[in-house]
N, C-alpha and C positions, 0 to 999 in steps of 0.2 A: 504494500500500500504506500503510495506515495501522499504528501498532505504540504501544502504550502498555506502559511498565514501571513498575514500584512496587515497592519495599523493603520488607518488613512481617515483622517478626517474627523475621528473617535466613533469608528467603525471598524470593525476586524473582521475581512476578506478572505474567507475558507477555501481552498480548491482539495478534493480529495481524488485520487485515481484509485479504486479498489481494483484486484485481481481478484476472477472468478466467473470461472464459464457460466453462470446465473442459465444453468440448464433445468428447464423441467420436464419435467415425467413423458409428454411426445419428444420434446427435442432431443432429449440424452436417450432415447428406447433408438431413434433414427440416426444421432452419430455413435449409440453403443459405446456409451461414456456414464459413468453415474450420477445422478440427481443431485446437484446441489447448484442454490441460489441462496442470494443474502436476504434475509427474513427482515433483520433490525438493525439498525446504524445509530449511536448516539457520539456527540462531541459534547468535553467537557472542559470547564477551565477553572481552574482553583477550586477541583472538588462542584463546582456548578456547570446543570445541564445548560448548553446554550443552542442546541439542536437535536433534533429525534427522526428519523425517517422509520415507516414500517415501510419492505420491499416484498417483493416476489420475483420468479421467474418474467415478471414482462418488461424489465430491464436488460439492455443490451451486454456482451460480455464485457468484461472491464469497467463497468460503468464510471463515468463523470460525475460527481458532486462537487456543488459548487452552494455556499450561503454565505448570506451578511449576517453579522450581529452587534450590535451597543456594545463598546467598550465598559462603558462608565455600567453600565445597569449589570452586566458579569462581572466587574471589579475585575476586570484584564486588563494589561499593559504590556508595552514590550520587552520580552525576554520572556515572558508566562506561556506554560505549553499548554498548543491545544492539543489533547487526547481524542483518536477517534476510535472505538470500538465498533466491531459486529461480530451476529452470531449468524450462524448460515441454518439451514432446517436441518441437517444431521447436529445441530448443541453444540458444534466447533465454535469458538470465538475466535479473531485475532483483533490484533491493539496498533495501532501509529500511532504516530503524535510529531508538533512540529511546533519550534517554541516562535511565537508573534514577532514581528519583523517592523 
């Protein structure tokens, strides 16, 4: 997972690239690959939510995330990580994160 943050204006600009064939159940039966897509995404910054996605399989592979958020109202600043979590439908999680710029 790639994750870029930037500070601008006292807004903080998220870009995320997840990895993940985001296959379901016809696509991965037709490329004979296993089922898995990212179900939930959250980003956090000092311990606070400041974004939440639920997904499914009707996302492209590798998906693009992209959000704004208020600096001042998450108490962020630069040099503070933003952390992005997901868990896929088989319970696997993985974690990034990328400190404000």
């Amino acid at each position: 997972m790639k994750v870029k943050a930037k500070l601008k204006k006292g807004n903080v600009s998220v870009k995320v690239l997840a990895k993940s064939p985001m296959a379901g159940k016809e696509e991965a039966a037709k490329k004979k690959i296993d089922v898995e897509f990212i179900t939930h995404m959250t980003a956090t910054v000092n311990g606070a939510v400041v974004w939440e996605a639920s997904t499914g399989p009707f996302l492209s592979k590798n998906p693009y995330m992209q959000f704004v958020f208020n600096a001042a109202a998450a108490g962020a600043k630069k040099g503070d990580k933003v952390e992005v979590n997901w868990v896929d439908n088989n319970g696997k999680t993985k974690k990034g994160g990328k400190k404000i710029k």
